[in-house]
Structures are given as C-alpha cells and as structure tokens.
VMD Tcl script that builds the backbone (N, CA, C; Angstrom):
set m [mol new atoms 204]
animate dup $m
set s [atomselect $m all]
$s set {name element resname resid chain x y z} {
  {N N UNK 1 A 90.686 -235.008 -68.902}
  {CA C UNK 1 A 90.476 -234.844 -67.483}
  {C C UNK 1 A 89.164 -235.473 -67.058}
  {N N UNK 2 A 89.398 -236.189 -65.841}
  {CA C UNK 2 A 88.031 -236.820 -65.670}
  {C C UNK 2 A 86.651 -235.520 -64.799}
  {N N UNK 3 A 85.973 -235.865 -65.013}
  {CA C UNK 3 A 84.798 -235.221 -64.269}
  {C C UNK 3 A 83.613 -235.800 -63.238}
  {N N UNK 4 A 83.783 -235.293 -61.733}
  {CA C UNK 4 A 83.166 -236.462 -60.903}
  {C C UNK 4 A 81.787 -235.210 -60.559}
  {N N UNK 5 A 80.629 -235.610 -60.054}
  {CA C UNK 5 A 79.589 -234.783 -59.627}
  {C C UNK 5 A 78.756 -235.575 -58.279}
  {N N UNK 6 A 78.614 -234.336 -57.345}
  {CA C UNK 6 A 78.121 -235.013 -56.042}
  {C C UNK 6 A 77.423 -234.103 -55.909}
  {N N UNK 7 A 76.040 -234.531 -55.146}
  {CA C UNK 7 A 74.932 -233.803 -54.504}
  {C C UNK 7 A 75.563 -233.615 -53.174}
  {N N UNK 8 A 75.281 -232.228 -52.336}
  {CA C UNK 8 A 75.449 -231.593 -51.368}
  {C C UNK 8 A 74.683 -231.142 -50.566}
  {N N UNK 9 A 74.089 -231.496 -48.898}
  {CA C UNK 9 A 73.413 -230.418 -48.612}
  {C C UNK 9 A 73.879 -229.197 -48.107}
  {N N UNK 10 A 72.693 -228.104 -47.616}
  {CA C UNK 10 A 73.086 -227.237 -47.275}
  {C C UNK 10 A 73.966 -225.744 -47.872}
  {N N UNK 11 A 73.576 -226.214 -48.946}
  {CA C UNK 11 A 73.858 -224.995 -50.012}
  {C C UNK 11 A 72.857 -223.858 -50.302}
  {N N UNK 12 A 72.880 -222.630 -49.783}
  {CA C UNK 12 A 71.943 -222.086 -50.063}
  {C C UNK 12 A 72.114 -220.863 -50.568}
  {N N UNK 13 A 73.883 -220.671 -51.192}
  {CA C UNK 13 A 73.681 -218.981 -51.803}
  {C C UNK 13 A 75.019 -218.961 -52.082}
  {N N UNK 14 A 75.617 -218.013 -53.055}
  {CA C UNK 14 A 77.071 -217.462 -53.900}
  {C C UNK 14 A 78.260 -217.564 -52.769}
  {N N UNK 15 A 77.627 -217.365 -51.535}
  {CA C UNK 15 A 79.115 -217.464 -50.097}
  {C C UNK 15 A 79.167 -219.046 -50.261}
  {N N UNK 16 A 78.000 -220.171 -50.277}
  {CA C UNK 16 A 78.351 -221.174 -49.656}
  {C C UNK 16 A 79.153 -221.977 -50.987}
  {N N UNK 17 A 78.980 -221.247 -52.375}
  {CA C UNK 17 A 79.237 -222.061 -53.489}
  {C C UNK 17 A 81.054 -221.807 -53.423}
  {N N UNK 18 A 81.274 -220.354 -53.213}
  {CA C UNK 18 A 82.462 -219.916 -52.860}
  {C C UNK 18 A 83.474 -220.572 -51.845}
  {N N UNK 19 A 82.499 -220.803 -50.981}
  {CA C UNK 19 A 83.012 -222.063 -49.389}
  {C C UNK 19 A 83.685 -223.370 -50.425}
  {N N UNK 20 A 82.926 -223.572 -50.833}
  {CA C UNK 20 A 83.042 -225.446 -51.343}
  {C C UNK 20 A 83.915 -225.156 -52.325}
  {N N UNK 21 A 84.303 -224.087 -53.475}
  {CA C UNK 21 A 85.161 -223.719 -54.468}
  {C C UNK 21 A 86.797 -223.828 -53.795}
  {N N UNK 22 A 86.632 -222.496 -52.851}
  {CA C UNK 22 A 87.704 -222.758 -52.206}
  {C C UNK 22 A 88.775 -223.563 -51.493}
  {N N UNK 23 A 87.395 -224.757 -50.736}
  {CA C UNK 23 A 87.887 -225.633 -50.025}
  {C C UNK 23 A 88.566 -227.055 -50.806}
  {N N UNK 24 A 87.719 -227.275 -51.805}
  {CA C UNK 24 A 87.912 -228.352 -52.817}
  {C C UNK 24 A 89.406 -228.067 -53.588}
  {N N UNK 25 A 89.919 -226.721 -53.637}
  {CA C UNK 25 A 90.733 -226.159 -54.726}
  {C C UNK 25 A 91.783 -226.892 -54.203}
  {N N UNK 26 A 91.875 -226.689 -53.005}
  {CA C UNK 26 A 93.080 -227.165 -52.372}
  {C C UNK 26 A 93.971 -228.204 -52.510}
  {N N UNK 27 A 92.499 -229.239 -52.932}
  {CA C UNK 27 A 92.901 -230.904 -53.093}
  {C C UNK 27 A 93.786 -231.055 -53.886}
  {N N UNK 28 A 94.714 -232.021 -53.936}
  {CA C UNK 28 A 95.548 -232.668 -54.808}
  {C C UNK 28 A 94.189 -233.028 -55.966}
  {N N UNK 29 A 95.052 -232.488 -57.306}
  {CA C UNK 29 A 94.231 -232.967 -58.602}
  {C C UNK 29 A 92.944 -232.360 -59.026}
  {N N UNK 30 A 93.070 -231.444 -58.085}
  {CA C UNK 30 A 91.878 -230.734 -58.525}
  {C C UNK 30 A 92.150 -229.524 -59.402}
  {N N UNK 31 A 91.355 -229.300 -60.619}
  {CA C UNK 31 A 91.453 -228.436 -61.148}
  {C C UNK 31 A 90.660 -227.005 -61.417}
  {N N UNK 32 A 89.193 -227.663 -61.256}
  {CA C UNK 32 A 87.817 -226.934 -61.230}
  {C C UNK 32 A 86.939 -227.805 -60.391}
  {N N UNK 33 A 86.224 -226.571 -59.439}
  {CA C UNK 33 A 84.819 -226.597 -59.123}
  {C C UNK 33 A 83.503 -225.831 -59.179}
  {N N UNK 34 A 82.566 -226.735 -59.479}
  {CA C UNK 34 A 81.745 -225.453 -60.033}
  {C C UNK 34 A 80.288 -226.143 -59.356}
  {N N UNK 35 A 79.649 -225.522 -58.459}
  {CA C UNK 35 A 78.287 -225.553 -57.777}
  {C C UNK 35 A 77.454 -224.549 -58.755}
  {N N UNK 36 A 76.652 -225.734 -58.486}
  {CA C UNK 36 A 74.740 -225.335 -58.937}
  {C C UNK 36 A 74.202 -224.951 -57.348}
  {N N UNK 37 A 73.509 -224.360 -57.291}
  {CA C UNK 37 A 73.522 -223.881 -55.598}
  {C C UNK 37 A 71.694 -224.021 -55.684}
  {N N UNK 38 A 71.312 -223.992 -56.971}
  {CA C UNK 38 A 70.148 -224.535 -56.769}
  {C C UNK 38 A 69.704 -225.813 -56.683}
  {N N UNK 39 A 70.473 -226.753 -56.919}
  {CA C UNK 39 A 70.579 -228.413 -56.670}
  {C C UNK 39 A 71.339 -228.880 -56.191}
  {N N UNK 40 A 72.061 -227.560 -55.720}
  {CA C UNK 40 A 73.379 -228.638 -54.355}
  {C C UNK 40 A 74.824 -229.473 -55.327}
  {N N UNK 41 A 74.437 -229.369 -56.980}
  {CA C UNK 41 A 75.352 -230.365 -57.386}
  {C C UNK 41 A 76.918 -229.630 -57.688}
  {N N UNK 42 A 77.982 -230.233 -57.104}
  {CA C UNK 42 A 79.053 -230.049 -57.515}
  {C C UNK 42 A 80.150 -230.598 -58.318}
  {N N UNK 43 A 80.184 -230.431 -59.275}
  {CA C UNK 43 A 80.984 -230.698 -60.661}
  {C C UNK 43 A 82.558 -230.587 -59.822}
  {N N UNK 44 A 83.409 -231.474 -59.498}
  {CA C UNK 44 A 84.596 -231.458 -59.585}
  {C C UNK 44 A 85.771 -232.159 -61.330}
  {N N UNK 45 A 86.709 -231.194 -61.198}
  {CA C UNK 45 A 87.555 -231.708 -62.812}
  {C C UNK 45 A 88.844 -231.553 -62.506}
  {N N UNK 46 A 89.554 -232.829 -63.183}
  {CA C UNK 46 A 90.502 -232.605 -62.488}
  {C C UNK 46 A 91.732 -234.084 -62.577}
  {N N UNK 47 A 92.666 -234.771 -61.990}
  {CA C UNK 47 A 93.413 -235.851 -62.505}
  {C C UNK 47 A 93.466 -236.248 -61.218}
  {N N UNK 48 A 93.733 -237.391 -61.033}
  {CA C UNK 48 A 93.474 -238.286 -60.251}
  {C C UNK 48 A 92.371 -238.031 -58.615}
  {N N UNK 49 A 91.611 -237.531 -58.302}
  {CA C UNK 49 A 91.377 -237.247 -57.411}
  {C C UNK 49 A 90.320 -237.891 -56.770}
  {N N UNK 50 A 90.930 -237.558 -55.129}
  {CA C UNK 50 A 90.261 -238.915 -54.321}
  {C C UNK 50 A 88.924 -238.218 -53.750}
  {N N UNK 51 A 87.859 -238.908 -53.949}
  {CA C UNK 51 A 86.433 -238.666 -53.793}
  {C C UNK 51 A 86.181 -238.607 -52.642}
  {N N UNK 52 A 86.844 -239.783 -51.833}
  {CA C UNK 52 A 87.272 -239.932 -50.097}
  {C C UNK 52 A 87.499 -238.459 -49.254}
  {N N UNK 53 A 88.596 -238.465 -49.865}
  {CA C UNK 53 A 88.923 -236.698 -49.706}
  {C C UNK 53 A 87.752 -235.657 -49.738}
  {N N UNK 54 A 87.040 -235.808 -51.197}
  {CA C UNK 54 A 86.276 -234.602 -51.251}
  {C C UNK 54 A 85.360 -234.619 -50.685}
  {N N UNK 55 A 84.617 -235.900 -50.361}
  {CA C UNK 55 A 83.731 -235.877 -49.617}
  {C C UNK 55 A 83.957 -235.895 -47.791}
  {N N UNK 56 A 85.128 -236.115 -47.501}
  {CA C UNK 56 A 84.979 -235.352 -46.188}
  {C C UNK 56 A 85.419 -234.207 -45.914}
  {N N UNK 57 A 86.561 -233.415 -47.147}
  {CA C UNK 57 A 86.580 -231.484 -47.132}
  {C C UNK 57 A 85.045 -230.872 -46.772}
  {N N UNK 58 A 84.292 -231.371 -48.166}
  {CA C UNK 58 A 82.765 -231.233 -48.079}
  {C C UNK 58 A 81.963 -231.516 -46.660}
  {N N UNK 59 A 82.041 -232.537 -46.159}
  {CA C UNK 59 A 81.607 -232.931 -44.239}
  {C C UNK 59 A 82.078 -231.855 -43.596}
  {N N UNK 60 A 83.794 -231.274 -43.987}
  {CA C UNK 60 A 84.006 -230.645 -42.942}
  {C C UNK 60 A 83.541 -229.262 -42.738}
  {N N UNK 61 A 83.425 -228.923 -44.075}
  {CA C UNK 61 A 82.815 -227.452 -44.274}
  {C C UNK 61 A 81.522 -227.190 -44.277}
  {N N UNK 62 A 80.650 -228.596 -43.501}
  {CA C UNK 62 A 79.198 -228.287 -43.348}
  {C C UNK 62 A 78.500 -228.366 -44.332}
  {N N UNK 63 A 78.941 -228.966 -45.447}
  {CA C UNK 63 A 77.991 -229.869 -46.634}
  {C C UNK 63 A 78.458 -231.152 -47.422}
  {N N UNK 64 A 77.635 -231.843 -46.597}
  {CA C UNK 64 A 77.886 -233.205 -46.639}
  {C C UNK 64 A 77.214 -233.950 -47.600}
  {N N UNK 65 A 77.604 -234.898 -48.375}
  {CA C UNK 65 A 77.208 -235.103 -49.677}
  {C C UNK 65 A 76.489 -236.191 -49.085}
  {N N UNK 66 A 75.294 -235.937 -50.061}
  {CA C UNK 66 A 74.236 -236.938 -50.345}
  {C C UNK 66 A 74.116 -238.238 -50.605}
  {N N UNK 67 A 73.861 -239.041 -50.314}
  {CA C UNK 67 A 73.879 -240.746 -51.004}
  {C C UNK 67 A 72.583 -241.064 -50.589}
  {N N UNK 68 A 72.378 -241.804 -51.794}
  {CA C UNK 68 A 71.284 -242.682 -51.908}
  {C C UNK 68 A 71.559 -243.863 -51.934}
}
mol reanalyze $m
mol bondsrecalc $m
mol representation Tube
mol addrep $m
C-alpha cells in the first residue's frame, strides 16, 4: 500500500485530527489516516488515491495543505 504525507494548517487538537480522519475516510482508496496535530502532518495509506481529492476534502474542512 502506498503512503502519501501532507502538512496542514489549522490543526490544533484530538476534534480537529478526528475532523480530517473522518473526512479523508470517505475517499475512494483510502484506508488509514493518521494526524500528528502537533505538526499538522497527515499520513494518508491506502491504493490508488487521488491527492487532488485529498487536498481539497482537506480545503473544505478548513485545513488546507501547505506547499512550499
């Protein structure tokens, strides 16, 4: 299974890690998510899954991933 990881803002506690768990679950191909809520990073795992996707579930739920 592949494993993708994105920085997030706006993470600041066990509800918002729960928010992004939930919302991500949904996706096609997703299998696991798992937030660090002290670095915002979210570990998605899982088979084929579109990053496109996760990163605007993530926009929509008010944490919008980071790029540098």
């Amino acid at each position: 299974m592949a494993q993708s990881q994105l920085r997030v803002k706006n993470v600041k506690c066990g509800g918002c890690a729960t928010n992004i768990r939930d919302g991500l679950a949904s996706l096609p191909g997703v299998v696991n998510v798992e937030v660090a809520v002290a670095s915002g990073e979210v570990t998605i795992t899982g088979e084929g899954v579109d990053l496109t996707q996760v990163s605007a579930k993530l926009a929509a739920l008010g944490y919008p991933v980071v790029t540098n």
